[in-house]
C-alpha positions as CSV (number, residue, x, y, z in Angstrom):
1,X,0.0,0.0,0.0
2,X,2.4,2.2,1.1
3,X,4.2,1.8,-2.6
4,X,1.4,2.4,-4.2
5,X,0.7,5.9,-2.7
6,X,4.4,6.2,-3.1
7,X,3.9,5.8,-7.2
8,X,0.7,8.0,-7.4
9,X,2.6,10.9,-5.5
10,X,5.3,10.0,-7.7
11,X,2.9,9.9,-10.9
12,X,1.0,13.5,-9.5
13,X,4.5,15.4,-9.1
14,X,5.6,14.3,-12.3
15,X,2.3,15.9,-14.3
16,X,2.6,19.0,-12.2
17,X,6.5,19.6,-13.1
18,X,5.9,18.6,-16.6
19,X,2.8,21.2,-17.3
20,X,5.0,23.3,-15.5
21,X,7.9,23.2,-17.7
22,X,5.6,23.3,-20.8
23,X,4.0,26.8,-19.6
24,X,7.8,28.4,-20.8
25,X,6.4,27.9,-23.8
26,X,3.7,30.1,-23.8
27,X,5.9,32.6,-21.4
28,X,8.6,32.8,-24.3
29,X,5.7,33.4,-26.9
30,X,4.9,36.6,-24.8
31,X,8.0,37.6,-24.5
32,X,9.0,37.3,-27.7
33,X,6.6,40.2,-28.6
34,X,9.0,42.5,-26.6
35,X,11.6,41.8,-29.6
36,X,13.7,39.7,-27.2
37,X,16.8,37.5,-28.4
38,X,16.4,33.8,-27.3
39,X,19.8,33.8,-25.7
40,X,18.9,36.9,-23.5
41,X,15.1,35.1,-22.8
42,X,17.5,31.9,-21.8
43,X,19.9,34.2,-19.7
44,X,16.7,36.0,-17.9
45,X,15.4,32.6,-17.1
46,X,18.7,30.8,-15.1
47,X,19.8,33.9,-13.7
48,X,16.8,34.7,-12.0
49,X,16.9,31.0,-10.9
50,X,20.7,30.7,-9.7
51,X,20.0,32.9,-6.6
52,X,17.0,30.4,-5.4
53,X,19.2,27.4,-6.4
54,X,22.2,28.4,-4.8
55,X,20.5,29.5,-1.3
56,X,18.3,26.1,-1.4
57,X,21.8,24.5,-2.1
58,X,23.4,26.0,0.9
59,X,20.7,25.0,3.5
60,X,20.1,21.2,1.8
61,X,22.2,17.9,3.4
62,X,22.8,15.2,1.3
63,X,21.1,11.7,1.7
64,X,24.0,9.7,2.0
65,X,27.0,11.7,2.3
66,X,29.3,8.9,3.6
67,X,28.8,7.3,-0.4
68,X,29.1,10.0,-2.1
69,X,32.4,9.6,-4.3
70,X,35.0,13.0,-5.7
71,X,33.8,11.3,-9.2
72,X,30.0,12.4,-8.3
73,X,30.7,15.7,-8.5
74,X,32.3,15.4,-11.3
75,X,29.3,13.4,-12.7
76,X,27.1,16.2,-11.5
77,X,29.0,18.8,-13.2
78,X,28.7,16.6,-16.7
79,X,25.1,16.5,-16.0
80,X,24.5,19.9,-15.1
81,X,26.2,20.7,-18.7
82,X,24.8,18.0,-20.6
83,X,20.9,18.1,-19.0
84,X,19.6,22.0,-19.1
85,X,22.4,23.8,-20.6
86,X,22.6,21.7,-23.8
87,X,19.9,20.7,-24.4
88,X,18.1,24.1,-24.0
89,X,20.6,25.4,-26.4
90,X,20.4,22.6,-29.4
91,X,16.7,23.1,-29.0
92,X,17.0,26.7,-29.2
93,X,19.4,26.7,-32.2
94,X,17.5,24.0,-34.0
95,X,14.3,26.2,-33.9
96,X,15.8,28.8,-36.5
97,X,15.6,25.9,-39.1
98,X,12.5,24.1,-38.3
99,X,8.9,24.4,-37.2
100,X,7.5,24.4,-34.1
101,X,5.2,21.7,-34.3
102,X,8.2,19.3,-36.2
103,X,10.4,20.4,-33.2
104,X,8.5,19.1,-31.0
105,X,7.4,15.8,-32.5
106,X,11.6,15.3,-32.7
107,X,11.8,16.0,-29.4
108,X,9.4,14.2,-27.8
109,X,11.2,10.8,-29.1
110,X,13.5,10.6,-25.8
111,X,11.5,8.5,-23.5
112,X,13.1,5.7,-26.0
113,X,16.2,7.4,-26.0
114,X,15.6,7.1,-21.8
115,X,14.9,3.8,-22.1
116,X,18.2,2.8,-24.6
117,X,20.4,4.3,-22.5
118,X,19.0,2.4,-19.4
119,X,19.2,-0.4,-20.9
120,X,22.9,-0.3,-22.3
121,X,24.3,1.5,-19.8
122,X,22.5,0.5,-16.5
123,X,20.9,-3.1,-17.5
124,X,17.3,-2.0,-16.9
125,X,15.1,-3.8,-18.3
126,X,12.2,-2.4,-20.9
127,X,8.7,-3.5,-20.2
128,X,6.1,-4.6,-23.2
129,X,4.0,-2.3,-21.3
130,X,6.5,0.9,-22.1
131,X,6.9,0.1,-25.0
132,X,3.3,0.0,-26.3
133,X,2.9,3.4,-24.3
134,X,5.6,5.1,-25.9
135,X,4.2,3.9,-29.2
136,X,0.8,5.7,-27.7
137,X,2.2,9.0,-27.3
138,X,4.2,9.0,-30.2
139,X,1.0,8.4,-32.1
140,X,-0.7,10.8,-30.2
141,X,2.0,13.5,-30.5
142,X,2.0,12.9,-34.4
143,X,-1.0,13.3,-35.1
144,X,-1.6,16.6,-32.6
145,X,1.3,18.6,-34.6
146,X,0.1,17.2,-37.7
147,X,-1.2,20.3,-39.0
148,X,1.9,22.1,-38.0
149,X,4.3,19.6,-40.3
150,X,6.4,21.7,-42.7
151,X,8.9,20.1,-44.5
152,X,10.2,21.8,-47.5
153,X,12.3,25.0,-45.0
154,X,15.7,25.4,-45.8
155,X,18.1,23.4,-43.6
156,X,15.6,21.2,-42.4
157,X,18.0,18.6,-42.0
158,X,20.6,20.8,-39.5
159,X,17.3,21.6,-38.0
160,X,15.9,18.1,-37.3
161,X,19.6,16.9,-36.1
162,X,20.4,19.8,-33.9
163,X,16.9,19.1,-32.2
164,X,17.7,15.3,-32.1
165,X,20.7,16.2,-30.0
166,X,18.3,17.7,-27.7
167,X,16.4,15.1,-27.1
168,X,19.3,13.2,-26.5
169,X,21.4,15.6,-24.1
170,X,17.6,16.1,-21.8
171,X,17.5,11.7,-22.2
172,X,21.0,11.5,-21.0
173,X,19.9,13.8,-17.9
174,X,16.9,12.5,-16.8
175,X,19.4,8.6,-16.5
176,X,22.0,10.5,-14.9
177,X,19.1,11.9,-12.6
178,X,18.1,8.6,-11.6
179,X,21.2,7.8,-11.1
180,X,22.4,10.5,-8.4
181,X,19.6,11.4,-6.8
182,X,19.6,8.2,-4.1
183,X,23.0,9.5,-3.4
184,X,22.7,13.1,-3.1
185,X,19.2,13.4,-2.3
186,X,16.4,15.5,-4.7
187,X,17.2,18.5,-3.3
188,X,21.0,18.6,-3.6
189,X,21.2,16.8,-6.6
190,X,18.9,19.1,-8.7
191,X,20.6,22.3,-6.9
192,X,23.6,21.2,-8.0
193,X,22.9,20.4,-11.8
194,X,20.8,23.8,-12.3
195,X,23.5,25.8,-10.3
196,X,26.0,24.2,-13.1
197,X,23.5,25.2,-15.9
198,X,22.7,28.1,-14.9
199,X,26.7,29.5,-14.7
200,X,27.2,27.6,-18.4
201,X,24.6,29.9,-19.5
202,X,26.0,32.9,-17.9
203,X,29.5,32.3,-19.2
204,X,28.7,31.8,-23.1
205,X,26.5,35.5,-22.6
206,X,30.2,36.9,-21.1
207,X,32.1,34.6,-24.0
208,X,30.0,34.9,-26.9
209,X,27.2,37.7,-26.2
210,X,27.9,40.8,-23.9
211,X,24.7,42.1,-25.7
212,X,23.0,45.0,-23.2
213,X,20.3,43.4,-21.3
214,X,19.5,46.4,-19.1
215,X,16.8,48.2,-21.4
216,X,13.9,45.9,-22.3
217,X,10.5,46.9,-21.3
218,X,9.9,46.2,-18.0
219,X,7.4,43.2,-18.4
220,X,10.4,41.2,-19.8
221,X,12.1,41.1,-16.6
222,X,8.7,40.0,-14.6
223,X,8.1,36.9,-17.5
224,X,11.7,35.9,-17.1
225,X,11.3,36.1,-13.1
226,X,8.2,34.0,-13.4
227,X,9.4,31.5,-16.0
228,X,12.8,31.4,-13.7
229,X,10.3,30.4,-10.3
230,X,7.3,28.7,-12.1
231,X,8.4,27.1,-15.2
232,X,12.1,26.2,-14.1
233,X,13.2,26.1,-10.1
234,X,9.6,24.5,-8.8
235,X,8.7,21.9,-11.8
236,X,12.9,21.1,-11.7
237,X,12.6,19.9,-7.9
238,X,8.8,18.1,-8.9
239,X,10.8,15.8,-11.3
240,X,13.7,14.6,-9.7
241,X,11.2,13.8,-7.0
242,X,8.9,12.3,-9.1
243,X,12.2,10.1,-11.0
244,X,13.2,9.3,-7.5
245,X,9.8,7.5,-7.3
246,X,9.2,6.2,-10.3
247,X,12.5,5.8,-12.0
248,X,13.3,8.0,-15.3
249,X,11.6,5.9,-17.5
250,X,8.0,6.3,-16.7
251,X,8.9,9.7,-16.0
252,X,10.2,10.8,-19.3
253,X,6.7,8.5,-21.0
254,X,4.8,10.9,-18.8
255,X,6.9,13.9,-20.1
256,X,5.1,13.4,-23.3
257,X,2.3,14.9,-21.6
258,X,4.2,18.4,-22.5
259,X,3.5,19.2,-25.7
260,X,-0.2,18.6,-25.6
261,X,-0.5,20.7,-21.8
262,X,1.7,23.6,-24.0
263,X,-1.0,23.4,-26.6
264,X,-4.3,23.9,-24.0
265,X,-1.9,26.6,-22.2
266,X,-1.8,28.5,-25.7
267,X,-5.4,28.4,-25.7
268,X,-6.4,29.4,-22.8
269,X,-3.8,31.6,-22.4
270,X,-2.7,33.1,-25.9
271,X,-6.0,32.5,-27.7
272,X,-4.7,30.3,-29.7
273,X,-6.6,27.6,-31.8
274,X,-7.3,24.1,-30.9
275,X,-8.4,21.8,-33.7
276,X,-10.6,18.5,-33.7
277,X,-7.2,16.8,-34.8
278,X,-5.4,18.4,-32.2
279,X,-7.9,17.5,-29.7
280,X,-7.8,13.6,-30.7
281,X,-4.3,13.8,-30.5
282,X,-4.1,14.8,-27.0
283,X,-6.2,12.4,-26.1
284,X,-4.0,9.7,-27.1
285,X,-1.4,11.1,-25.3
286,X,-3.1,10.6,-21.9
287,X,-4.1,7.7,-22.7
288,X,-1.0,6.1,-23.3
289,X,0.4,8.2,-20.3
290,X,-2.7,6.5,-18.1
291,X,-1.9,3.2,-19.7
292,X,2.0,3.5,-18.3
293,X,0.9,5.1,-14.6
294,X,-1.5,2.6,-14.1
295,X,0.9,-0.4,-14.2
296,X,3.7,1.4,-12.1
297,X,0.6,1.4,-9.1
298,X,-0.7,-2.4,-9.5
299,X,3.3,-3.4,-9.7
């Protein structure tokens, strides 16, 4: 019993922090009226975070500090690179060749890439049951950015492979996540990796960037506050609690919940349309979401 309310917590967090994270979407969409660059938007967001991070981070103790290896942090630091940092900016960067819709589809394919990864690198084993719920959502996701499907842009192919390389940096994370976290406990272990993000970020804006960020309108500065507190630091603690529950396979099926919650945020939100075809879409995406949750209680 007590597992089983373990797994719906588990199952509940991971919703919350994934509709969470999707709602940057819509944030970025009005904030991209203000003529913002992405890389500023992306700044805005992990500096306004790295102050929360790093006080949590102070006043956290670690699970099991007596296992905790020098390599750790050093895997911490690889993940921290690899997990929000890269993967943020391939997705970014791939977005100037493709459509949204496309760039999402391509993205949404690393629950398998979760579930590779586990399985060559930590010997998990994959269920029939994950699989056919992977196959669910990818269905589902297909056919809800059907519409949006345009394939004749220039550089679609540097497009489609620089978002592939998203997918796979966030997959790699979400392992590594599982991975760490029994050691270093939720709390440290996502302060850590979002403190290292956060500073990559800062560093290629000193490096590459040094851009003025000092005279946007004044709205830009409250989205990027509330996309740094709602769509980043609070859904970013929800998952690793949620992977520490439920491991970061059924996590990352769940995660294809995102794309369909940013799709009813747009309409509620941005007044957006919602098709039939979009509609049915979603749809299949819970299901197959339900049809993944639903086994993790009974097991």
């Amino acid at each position: 019993m007590q597992k089983s309310q373990q797994v719906s917590i588990g199952i509940i967090l991971a919703v919350i922090g994934v509709v969470l994270f999707s709602a940057k979407a819509v944030m970025v969409k009005m904030a991209y009226k203000y003529q913002i660059s992405s890389e500023h938007l992306l700044l805005f967001r992990m500096s306004f975070s790295l102050p929360i991070y790093f006080a949590i981070a102070v006043f956290s103790k670690t699970n099991n500090p007596e296992k905790i290896k020098k390599s750790d942090y050093i895997w911490i630091l690889f993940f921290g690179f690899v997990g929000y940092y890269l993967a943020s900016y391939f997705d970014f960067l791939g977005l100037q060749y493709i459509k949204a819709g496309l760039e999402r589809i391509i993205l949404f394919i690393y629950p398998t890439l979760v579930l590779l990864i586990s399985r060559i690198f930590l010997k998990q084993k994959i269920s029939k049951r994950q699989l056919v719920a992977i196959g669910i959502t990818y269905v589902g996701v297909i056919i809800t950015f059907w519409q949006e499907l345009q394939l004749d842009t220039p550089n679609i192919h540097l497009g489609v492979f620089l978002i592939f390389l998203s997918a796979l940096t966030y997959a790699i994370y979400l392992v590594g996540s599982g991975w760490l976290i029994p050691k270093f406990g939720v709390v440290v272990f996502t302060s850590y990796a979002m403190i290292v993000s956060s500073f990559c970020i800062i560093i290629q804006y000193l490096l590459f960037d040094r851009g003025d960020v000092t005279s946007y309108p004044g709205e830009v500065y409250v989205l990027g506050i509330f996309m740094a507190f709602f769509a980043t630091v609070v859904p970013s603690y929800l998952i690793s609690a949620a992977i520490s529950r439920l491991g970061a396979s059924n996590v990352a099926i769940i995660g294809s919940l995102g794309p369909v919650s940013t799709i009813l945020l747009a309409f509620f939100i941005l007044d957006e349309n919602l098709s039939i075809l979009q509609i049915l879409g979603a749809t299949i995406v819970i299901f197959g979401i339900y049809f993944t949750t639903e086994k993790a209680k009974s097991s």
